[in-house]
C-alpha positions as CSV (number, residue, x, y, z in Angstrom):
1,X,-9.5,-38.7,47.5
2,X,-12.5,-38.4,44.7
3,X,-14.5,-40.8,42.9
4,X,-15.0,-39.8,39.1
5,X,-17.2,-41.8,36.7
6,X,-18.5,-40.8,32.9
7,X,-22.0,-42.8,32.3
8,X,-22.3,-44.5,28.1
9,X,-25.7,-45.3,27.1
10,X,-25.2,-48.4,24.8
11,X,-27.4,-49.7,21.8
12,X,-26.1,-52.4,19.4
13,X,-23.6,-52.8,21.4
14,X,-22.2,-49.6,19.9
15,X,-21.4,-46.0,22.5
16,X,-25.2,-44.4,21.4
17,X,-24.8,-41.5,24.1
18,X,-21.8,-40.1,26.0
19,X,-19.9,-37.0,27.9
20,X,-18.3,-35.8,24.2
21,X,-21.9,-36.6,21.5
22,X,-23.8,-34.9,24.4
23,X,-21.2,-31.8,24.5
24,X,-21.6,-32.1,20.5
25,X,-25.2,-31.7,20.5
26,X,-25.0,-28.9,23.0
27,X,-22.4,-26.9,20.6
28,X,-24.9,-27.9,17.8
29,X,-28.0,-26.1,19.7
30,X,-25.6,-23.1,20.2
31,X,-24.0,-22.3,16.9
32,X,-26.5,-24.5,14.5
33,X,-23.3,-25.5,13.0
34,X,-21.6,-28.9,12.4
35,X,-18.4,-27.7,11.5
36,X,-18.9,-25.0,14.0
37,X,-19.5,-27.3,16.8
38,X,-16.4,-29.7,15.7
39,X,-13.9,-26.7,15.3
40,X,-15.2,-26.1,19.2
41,X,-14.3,-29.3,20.3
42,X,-11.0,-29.8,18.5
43,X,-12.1,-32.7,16.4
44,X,-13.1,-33.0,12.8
45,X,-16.1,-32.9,10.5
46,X,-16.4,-36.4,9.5
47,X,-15.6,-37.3,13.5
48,X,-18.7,-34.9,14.4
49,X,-21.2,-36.4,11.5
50,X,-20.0,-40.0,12.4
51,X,-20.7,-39.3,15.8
52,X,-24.5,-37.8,14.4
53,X,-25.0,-40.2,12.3
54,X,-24.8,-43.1,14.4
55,X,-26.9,-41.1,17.2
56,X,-30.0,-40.5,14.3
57,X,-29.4,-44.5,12.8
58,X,-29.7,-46.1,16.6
59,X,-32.2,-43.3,17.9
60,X,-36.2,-44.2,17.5
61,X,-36.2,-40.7,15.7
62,X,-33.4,-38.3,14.7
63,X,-31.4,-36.2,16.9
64,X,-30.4,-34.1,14.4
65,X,-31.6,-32.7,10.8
66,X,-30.2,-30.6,8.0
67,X,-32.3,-27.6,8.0
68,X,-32.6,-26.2,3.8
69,X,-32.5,-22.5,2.8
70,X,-33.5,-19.2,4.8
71,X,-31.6,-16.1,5.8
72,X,-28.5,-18.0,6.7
73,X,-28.8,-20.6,3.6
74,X,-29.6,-23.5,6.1
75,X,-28.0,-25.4,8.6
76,X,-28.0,-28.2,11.2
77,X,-31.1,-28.2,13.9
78,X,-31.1,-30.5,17.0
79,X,-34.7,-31.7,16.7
80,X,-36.9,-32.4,19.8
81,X,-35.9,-35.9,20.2
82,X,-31.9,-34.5,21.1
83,X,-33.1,-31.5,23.1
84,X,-34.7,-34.4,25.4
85,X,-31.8,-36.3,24.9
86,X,-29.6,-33.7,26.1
87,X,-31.7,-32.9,29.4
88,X,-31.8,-36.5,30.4
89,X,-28.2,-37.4,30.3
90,X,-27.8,-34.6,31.7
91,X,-29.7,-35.2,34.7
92,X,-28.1,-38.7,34.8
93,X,-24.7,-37.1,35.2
94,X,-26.5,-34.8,38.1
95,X,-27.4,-38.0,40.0
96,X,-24.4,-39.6,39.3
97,X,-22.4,-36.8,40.8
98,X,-24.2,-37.0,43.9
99,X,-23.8,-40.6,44.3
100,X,-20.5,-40.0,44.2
101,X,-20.4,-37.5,46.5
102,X,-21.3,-40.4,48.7
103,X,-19.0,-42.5,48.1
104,X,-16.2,-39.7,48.7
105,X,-17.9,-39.6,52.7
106,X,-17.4,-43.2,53.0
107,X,-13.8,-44.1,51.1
108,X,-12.5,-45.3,54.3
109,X,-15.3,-47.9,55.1
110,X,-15.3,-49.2,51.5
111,X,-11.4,-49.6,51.9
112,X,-11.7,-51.4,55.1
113,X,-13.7,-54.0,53.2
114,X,-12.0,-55.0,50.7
115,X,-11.3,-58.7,50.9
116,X,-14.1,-59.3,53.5
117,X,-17.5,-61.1,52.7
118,X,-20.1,-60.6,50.6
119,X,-22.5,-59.6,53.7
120,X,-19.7,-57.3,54.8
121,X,-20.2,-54.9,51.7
122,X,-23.8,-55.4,51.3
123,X,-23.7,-54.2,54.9
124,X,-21.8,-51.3,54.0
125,X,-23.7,-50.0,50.2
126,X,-26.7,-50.6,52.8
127,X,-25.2,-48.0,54.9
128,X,-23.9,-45.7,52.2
129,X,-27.1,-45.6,49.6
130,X,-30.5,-46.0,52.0
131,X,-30.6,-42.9,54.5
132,X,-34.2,-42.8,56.1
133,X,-35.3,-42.3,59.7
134,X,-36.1,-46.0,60.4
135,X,-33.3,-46.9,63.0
136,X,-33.4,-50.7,61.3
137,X,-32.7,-51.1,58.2
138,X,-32.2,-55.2,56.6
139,X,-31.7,-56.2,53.3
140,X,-33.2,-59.8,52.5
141,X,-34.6,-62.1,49.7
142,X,-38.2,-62.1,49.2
143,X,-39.3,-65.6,49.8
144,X,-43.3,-65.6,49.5
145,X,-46.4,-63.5,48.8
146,X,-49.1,-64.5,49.8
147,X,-51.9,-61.7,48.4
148,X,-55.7,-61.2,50.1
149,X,-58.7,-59.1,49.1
150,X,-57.1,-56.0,50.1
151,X,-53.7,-56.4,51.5
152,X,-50.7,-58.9,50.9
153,X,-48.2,-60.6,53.5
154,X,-44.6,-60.7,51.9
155,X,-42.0,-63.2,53.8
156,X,-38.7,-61.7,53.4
157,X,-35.5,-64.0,54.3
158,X,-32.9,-61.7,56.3
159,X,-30.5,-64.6,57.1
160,X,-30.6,-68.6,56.5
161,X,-32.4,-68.9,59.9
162,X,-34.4,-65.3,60.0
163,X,-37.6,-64.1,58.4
164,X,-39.4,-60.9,58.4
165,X,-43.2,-60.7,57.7
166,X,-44.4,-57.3,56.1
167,X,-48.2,-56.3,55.4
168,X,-48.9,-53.7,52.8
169,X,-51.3,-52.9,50.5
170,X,-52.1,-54.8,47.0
171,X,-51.2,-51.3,45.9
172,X,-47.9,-51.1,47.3
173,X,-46.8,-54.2,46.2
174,X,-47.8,-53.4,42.0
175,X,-46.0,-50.3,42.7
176,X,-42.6,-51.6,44.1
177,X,-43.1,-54.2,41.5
178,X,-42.1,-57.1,43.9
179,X,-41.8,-61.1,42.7
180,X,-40.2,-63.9,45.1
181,X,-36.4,-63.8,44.8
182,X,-35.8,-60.4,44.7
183,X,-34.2,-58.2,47.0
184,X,-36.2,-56.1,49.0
185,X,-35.3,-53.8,52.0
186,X,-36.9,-54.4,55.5
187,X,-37.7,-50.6,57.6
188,X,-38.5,-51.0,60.8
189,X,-38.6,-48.1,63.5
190,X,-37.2,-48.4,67.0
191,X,-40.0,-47.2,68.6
192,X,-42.5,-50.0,67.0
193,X,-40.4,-53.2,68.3
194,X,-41.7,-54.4,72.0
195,X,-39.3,-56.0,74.4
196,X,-40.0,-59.4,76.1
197,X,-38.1,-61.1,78.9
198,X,-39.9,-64.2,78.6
199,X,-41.0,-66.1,75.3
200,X,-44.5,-64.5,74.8
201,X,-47.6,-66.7,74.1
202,X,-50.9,-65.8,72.5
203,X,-49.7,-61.9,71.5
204,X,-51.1,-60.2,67.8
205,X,-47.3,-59.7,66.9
206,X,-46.7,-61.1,63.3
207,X,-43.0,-61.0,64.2
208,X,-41.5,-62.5,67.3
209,X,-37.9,-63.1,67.5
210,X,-34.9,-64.1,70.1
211,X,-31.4,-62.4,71.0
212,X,-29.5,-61.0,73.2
213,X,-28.6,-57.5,74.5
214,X,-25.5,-56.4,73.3
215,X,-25.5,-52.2,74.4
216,X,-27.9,-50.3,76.7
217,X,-28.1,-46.6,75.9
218,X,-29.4,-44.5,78.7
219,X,-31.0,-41.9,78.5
220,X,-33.1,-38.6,80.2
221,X,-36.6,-40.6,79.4
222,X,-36.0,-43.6,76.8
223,X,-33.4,-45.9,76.5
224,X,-32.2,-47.5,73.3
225,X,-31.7,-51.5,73.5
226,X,-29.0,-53.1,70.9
227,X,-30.4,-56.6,70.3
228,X,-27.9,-59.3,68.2
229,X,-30.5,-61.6,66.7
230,X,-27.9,-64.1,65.2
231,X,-25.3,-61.7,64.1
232,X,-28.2,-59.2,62.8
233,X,-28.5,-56.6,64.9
234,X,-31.4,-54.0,65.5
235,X,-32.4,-51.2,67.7
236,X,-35.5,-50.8,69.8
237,X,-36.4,-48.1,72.1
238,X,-37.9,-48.4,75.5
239,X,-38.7,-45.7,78.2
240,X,-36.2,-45.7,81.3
241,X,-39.4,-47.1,83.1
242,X,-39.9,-49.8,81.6
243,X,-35.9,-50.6,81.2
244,X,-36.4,-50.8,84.9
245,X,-38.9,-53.0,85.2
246,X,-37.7,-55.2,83.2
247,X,-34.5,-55.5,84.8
248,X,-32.8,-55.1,81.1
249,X,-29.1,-55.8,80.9
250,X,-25.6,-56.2,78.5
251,X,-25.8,-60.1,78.0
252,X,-29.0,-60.9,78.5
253,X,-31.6,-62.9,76.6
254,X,-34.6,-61.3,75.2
255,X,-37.6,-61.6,72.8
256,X,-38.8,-58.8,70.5
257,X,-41.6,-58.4,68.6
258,X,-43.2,-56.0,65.8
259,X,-46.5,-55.9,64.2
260,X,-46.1,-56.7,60.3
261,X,-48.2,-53.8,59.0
262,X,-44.8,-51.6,61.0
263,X,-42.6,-53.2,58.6
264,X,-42.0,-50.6,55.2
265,X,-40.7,-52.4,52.2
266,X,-37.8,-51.0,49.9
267,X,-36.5,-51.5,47.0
């Protein structure tokens, strides 16, 4: 199977930009011809200038002009305005095409969801759209930001009964644009989460939560630990040492903890 899509860029509630006035304004470019560029496309004149003279009436400045006398007697130009025009739907479609691409790797999980829960599919366009190296990945709800001289703390609502603290910089946070309520993504590596097999008292780690070991990878030198934290379920990575030491096993009940300054924001 494929996934197809055509992008419209509406203005007045009226079709402004698409696949076929895009195409136009290409054959335009090429021949310098209306009537050239409509015989091309199998349509007529007045189609092609209705089509151009809705694009120059909605447009900020025209995409097209009449261009009066010289060797050739004149003709049609595509100004600087549609020559822009034409690169950056372009490069929409470019984008779009790989999105789609995608989706086409991932028909089968988006099929299996159909009919299941909200969470289920934000779980999976999770899965589908954000590829980074952080081994956890949550989406949540910005709940408060509290800003300081140099730094803000952002509180970020994972579930009804889970929060994630993040630090970053009063930079970062005009640049990702962030306001309470909006959706933001939580990246945390696996290597930056500590294990605990007691509830820990009187430690620097901004985040500190319970759950229980669901898989136990083992490995040559580090073992990866599966934690369920009320359904949510992230990754941390220990060495085969410390595994040992701490007696880790499937079932058990453990604390974690990660400093808030090792938790990335995205949006």
């Amino acid at each position: 199977m494929q996934v197809k899509g055509r992008i419209w860029i509406k203005e007045q509630d009226k079709n402004f930009l698409g696949h076929g006035k895009i195409e136009l304004l290409e054959r335009i470019v090429k021949s310098g011809s209306i009537s050239k560029a409509a015989k091309e496309m199998k349509m007529s004149y007045k189609a092609a200038w209705d089509s151009i003279d809705l694009m120059n009436k909605v447009a900020s400045e025209p995409l097209v002009m009449r261009v009066t006398g010289g060797k050739g007697g004149g003709g049609t130009q595509v100004t600087q305005k549609g020559l822009e025009a034409i690169r950056i739907f372009r490069e929409m479609e470019r984008i779009s095409e790989e999105l789609y691409t995608l989706f086409e790797g991932d028909l089968e999980t988006w099929d299996s969801m159909l009919g299941k829960t909200k969470e289920s599919i934000n779980e999976v366009r999770r899965n589908v759209l954000l590829k980074t190296s952080a081994r956890n990945q949550l989406l949540g709800e910005i709940l408060e930001i509290k800003e300081g001289a140099v730094n803000a703390e952002v509180t970020l609502k994972i579930k009804e009964n889970m929060q994630i603290v993040s630090a970053i910089t009063l930079h970062s946070l005009k640049e990702l644009g962030l306001k309470v309520g909006m959706q933001a993504y939580a990246l945390i590596k696996a290597n930056w989460i500590v294990i605990f097999t007691q509830e820990p008292k009187g430690i620097s780690l901004r985040n500190c939560l319970c759950g229980e070991i669901s898989t136990l990878k083992e490995g040559a030198v580090n073992a990866e630990v599966r934690i369920n934290c009320n359904g949510v379920e992230l990754s941390a990575v220990v060495t085969e040492d410390s595994k040992e030491t701490l007696t880790l096993k499937i079932g058990q009940q453990v604390w974690f903890g990660f400093k808030a300054n090792n938790v990335i924001l995205g949006i």
